[in-house]
C-alpha positions in Angstrom: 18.6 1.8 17.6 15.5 0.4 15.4 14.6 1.9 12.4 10.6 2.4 11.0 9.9 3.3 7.6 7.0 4.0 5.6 6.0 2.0 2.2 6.8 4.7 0.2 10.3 5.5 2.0 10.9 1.5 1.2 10.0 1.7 -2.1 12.5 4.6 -3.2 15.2 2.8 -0.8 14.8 -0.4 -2.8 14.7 1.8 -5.8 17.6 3.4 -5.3 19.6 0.3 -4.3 18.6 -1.7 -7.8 20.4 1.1 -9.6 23.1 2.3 -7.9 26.1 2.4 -9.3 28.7 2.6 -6.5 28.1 -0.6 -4.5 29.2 1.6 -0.9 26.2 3.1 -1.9 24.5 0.1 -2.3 25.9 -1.2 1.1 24.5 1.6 3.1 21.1 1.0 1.8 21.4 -2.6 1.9 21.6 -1.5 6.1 18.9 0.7 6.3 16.4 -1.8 5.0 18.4 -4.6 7.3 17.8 -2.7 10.3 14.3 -1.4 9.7 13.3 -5.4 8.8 14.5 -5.9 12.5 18.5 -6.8 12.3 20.6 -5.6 14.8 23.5 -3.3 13.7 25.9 -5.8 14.1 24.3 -8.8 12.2 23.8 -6.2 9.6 27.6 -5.0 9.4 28.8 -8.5 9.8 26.9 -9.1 6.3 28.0 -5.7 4.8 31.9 -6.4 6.4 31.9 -3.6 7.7 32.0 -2.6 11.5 28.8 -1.9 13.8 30.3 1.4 14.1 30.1 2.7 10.5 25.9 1.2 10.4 25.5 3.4 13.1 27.1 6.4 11.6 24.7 5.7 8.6 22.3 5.4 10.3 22.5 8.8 11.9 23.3 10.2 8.2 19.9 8.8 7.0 18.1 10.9 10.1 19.9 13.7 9.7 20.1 14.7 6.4 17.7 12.3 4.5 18.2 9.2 1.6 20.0 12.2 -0.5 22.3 12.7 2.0 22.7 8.7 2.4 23.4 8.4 -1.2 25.9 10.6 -1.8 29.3 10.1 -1.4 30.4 13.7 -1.1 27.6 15.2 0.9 29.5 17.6 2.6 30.6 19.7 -0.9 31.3 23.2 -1.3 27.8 25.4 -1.7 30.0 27.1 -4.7 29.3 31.0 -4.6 26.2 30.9 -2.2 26.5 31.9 0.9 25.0 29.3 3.5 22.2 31.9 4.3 21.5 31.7 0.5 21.5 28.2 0.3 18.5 28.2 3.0 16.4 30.7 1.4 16.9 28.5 -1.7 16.2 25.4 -0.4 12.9 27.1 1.2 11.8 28.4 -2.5 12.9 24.7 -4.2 10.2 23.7 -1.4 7.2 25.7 -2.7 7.6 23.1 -5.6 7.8 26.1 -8.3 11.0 25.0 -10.1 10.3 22.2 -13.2 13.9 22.5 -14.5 17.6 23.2 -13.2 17.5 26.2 -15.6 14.6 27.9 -14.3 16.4 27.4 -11.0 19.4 29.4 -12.2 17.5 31.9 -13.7 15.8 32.5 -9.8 19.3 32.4 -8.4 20.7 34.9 -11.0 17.5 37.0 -10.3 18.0 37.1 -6.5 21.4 36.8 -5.9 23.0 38.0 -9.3 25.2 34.8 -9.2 25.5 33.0 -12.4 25.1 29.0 -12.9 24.9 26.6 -16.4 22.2 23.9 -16.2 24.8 21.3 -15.1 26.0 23.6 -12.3 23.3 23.9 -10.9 22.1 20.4 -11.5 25.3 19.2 -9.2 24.5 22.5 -6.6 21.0 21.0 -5.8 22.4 17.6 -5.4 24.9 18.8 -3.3 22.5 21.1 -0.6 20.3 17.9 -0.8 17.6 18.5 -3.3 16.4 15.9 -5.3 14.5 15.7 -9.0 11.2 13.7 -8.3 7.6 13.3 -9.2 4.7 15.1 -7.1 2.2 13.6 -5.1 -1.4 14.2 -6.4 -4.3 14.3 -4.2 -8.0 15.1 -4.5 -8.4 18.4 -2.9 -12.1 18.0 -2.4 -11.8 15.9 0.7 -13.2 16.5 3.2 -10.2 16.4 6.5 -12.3 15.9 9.5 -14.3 12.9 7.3 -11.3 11.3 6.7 -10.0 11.8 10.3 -13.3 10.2 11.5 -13.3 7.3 9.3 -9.4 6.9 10.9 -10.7 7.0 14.3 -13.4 4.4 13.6 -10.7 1.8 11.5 -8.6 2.8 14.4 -11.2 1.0 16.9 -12.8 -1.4 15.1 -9.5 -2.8 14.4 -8.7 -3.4 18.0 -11.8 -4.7 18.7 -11.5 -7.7 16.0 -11.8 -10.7 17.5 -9.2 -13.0 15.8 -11.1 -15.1 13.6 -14.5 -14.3 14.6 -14.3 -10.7 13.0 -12.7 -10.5 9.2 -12.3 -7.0 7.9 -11.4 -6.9 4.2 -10.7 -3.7 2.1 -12.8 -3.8 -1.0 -12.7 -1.9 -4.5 -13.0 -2.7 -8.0 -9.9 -2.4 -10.9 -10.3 -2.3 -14.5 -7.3 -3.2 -16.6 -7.5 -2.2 -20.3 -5.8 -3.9 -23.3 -3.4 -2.6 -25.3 -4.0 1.2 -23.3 -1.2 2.8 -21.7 1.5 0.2 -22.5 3.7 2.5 -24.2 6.4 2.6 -22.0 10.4 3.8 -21.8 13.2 1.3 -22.6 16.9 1.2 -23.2 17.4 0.7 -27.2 20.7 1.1 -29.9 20.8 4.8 -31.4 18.4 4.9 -34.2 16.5 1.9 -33.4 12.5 2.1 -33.0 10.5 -0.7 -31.4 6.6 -1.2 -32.2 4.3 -2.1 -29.7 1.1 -2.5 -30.3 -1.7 -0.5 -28.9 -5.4 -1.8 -28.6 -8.7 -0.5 -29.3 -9.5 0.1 -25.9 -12.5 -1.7 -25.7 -11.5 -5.0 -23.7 -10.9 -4.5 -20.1 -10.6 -7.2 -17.9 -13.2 -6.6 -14.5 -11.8 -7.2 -10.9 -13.7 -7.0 -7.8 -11.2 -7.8 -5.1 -11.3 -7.7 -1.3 -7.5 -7.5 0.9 -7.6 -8.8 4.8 -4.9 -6.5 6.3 -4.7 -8.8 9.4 -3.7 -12.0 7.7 -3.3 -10.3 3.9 -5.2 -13.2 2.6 -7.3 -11.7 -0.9 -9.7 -12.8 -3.4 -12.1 -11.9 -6.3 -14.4 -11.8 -8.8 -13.1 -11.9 -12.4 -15.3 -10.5 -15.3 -14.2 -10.3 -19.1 -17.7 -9.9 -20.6 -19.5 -8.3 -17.7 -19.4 -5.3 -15.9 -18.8 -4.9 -11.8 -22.4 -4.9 -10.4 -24.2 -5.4 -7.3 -25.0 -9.0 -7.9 -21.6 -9.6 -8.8 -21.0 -7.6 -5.3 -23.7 -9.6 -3.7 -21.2 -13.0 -5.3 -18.5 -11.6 -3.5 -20.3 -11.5 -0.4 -20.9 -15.0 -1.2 -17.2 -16.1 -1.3 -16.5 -14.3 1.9 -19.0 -16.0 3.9 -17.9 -19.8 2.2 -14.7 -18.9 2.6 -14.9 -18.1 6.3 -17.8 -20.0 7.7 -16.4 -19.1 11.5 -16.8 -15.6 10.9 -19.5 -13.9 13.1 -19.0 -10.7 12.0 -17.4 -9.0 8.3 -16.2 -5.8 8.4 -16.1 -4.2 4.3 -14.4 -0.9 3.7 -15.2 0.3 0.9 -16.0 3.7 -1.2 -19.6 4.6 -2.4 -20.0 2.9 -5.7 -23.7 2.9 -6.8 -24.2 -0.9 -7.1 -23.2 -1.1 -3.1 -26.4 0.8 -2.5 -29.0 -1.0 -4.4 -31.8 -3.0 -3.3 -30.2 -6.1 -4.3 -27.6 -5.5 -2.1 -30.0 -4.0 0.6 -31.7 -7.4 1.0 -29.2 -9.3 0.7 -27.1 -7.6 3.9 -30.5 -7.6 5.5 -30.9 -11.7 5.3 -27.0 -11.7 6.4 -26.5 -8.7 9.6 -23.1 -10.3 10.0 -22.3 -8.3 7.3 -21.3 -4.9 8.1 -20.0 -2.6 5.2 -18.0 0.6 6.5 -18.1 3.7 3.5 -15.0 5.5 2.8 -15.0 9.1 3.1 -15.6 10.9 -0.2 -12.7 11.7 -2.5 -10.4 9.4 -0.6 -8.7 6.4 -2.3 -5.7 7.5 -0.1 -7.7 5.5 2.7 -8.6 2.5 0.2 -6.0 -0.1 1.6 -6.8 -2.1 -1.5 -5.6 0.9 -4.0 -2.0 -0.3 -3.3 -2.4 -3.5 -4.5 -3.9 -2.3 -8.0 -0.7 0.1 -8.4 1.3 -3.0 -7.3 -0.2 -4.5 -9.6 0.0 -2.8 -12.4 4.1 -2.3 -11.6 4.4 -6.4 -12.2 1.6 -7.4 -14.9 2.2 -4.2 -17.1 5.4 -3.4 -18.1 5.8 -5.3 -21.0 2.8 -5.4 -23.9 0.8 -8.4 -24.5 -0.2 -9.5 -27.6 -3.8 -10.4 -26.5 -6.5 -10.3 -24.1 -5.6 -13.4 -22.9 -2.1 -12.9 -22.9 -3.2 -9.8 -20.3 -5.5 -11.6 -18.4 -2.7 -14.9 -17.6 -0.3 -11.6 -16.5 -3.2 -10.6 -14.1 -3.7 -14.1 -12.6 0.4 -14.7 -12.3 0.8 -11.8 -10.2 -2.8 -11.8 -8.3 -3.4 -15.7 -7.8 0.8 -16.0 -6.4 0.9 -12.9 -4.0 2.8 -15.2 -1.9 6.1 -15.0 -4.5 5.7 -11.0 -3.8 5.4 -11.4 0.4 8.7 -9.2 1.1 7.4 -6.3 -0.9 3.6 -6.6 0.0 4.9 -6.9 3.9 5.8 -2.9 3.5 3.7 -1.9 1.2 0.3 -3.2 2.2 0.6 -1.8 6.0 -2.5 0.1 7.5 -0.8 3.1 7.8 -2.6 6.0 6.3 -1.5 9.0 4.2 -3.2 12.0 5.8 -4.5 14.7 4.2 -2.8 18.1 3.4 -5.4 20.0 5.1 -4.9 18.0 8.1 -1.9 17.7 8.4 -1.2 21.7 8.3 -4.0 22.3 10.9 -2.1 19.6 13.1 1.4 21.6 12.7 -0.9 25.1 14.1 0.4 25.5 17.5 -2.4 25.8 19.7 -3.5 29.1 21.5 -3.0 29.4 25.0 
C-alpha cells in the first residue's frame, strides 16, 4: 500500500514528530514518512518493533481520519453532550474558518445548542472530533485561475519535452534578506527573565538572484551587498547559466514579470543568444514560483537566531545556500513540481458538470 504526500503534509508530519511527547506517537509517524519515502510495511515495523499489521492499521487511521486522528491516542473519545448530528454541523461551521479562539467556539455552541463549555472543554472537544488550531493559508486573490492553469499546462509539456541535458529549465526569482528586521523571535526562557536582541536599521539587505533546476535541483546566484538586482546583473546570470552548461541547446527560465527582465539590455542580449527562452509567470502567482520555497526554506535555517552583523548574516546565507546538499532529505519533499492550485479553481473543478 504506498503512501504520497505533499511538501506541506511532510513538513507538519516531521513537525509533529520533533515534538511529540509520547514516543507511540512518534512511532506512527516515524511509519508514515517510512512508507511514503518508499519502505515496505514490514521493513518499516521491523525498525519500529512492531508488526506489519499495526503499520497497516495506521496507515488506514492516517486516511481515514487525518494526522489529528494519527496523533491522538484516544481518538475515539466521548463527543460529551453533543449529539453526533451536532458534532457535524459543528465541524462544518469550525470549517468556514470563523472561530479565532476556543471561547468564541463555546459561545457558538451555547448559542445554537444551549450546551455550556469552559475554554479548556472545549479546547479538548475539538481535539477530540478532530479539529486542530493552525495558521491560515494566504493567497493573492487577484489571480487570475485560467492563467495560472495555462501556465500549468505549458510547464506540464515543456517538461516532458526536455531533452536530458540538451534542455535546462531553471526557476528564477530574486530574495532580499534584511539585517537586523524581523529577528525577533519566540524562545523558551526562566520566569522573569528578558533577552535583548538587537534590531537593525533596516537599511542593509543582502541581494540574491537565484535560479533552481527542478530536474537535477542543482542552483546558483548572483550575490549583491552594495547593488541592487538589475537587468545587467540578470543579463550576469544568464551568463553563468550558459558557462555553466555549455551542452545546453536550449534554457528554459520561469520567472515572474520583474521590470529589469523586460529591458532592452536584456532584449538584446536574448536576441544574440535564442537558446534562451524565458517563460513569464502568471500575474499574482508566487504559488507557481518553484524557487519561492527555497527563500522560505531559507529563511527557516539562516534566520532563527540574530546576527550581530551584516556579515555575520551574509556567512548564514552562504552556509545554508552554498551546502544545500547537507539539507537533500528535506529539499527532496519540499522542492517537488507539484503546484498549489488556486482557490478559484479548484471550486470550479469540484462543480459537477451539467448533463
Amino acid at each position: 500500500m504506498s503512501l504520497l504526500l505533499e511538501a506541506s503534509e511532510r513538513a507538519e508530519i516531521m513537525a509533529r514528530r520533533r515534538y511529540a511527547l509520547d514516543k507511540r506517537v512518534a512511532f506512527r509517524l516515524s511509519a508514515l514518512l517510512w512508507v511514503a519515502d518508499g519502505h515496505t510495511q514490514q521493513e518499516a515495523a521491523l525498525l519500529l518493533g512492531v508488526t506489519a499489521r499495526q503499520v497497516r492499521k495506521w496507515l488506514s487511521l492516517y486516511r481515514t481520519g487525518g494526522l489529528d486522528a494519527l496523533c491522538s491516542l484516544r481518538f475515539q473519545g466521548d463527543p460529551g453532550n453533543l449529539s453526533p448530528a451536532q458534532v457535524e454541523r459543528l465541524k462544518a461551521e469550525v470549517a468556514t474558518g470563523r472561530f479565532l479562539a476556543a471561547r468564541q467556539v463555546a459561545d457558538w455552541v451555547a448559542e445554537t445548542f444551549h450546551v455550556a463549555y469552559t475554554d479548556r472543554g472545549m479546547r479538548n472537544l475539538l481535539h477530540r472530533i478532530g479539529v486542530s488550531y493552525h495558521k491560515a493559508t494566504g493567497f493573492f486573490w487577484k489571480a487570475d485561475p485560467d492563467k495560472q492553469d495555462e501556465f500549468l499546462k505549458t510547464h506540464e509539456r515543456q517538461k516532458q519535452e526536455a531533452d536530458g541535458s540538451r534542455t535546462r529549465r531553471y526557476f528564477v526569482d530574486a530574495c532580499h534578506p534584511v539585517w537586523g528586521v524581523e529577528m525577533l523571535y519566540y524562545c523558551w526562557l526562566l520566569v522573569g527573565q528578558r533577552f535583548l536582541v538587537g534590531v537593525g536599521g533596516g537599511r542593509k539587505r543582502l541581494n540574491i538572484l537565484g535560479a533552481y533546476c527542478p530536474d537535477d535541483h542543482k542552483y546558483l546566484d548572483i550575490r549583491l551587498s552594495r547593488d541592487n538586482v538589475n537587468s545587467q546583473q540578470f543579463v550576469n546570470l544568464l551568463r553563468v547559466l550558459r558557462e555553466r552548461h555549455p551542452q545546453t541547446t536550449r534554457f528554459i527560465l520561469y520567472l515572474d514579470n520583474a521590470r529589469y527582465y523586460h529591458t532592452e539590455v536584456v532584449k538584446g542580449w536574448l536576441a544574440r543568444h535564442p537558446e534562451f527562452h524565458l517563460e513569464p509567470l502568471p500575474a499574482y502567482s508566487p504559488n507557481l514560483n518553484l524557487i519561492e520555497r527555497l527563500w522560505k526554506f531559507l529563511c527557516q535555517k539562516a534566520f532563527t537566531r540574530w546576527h550581530k552583523t551584516f556579515e555575520d548574516m551574509e556567512a548564514a546565507v552562504s552556509k545554508v545556500l552554498d551546502h544545500l546538499e547537507d539539507y537533500r532529505e528535506e529539499l527532496d519533499s519540499l522542492m517537488t513540481e507539484k503546484f498549489q492550485r488556486h482557490p478559484k479553481a479548484e471550486a470550479q473543478a469540484a462543480q459537477p458538470v451539467a448533463a
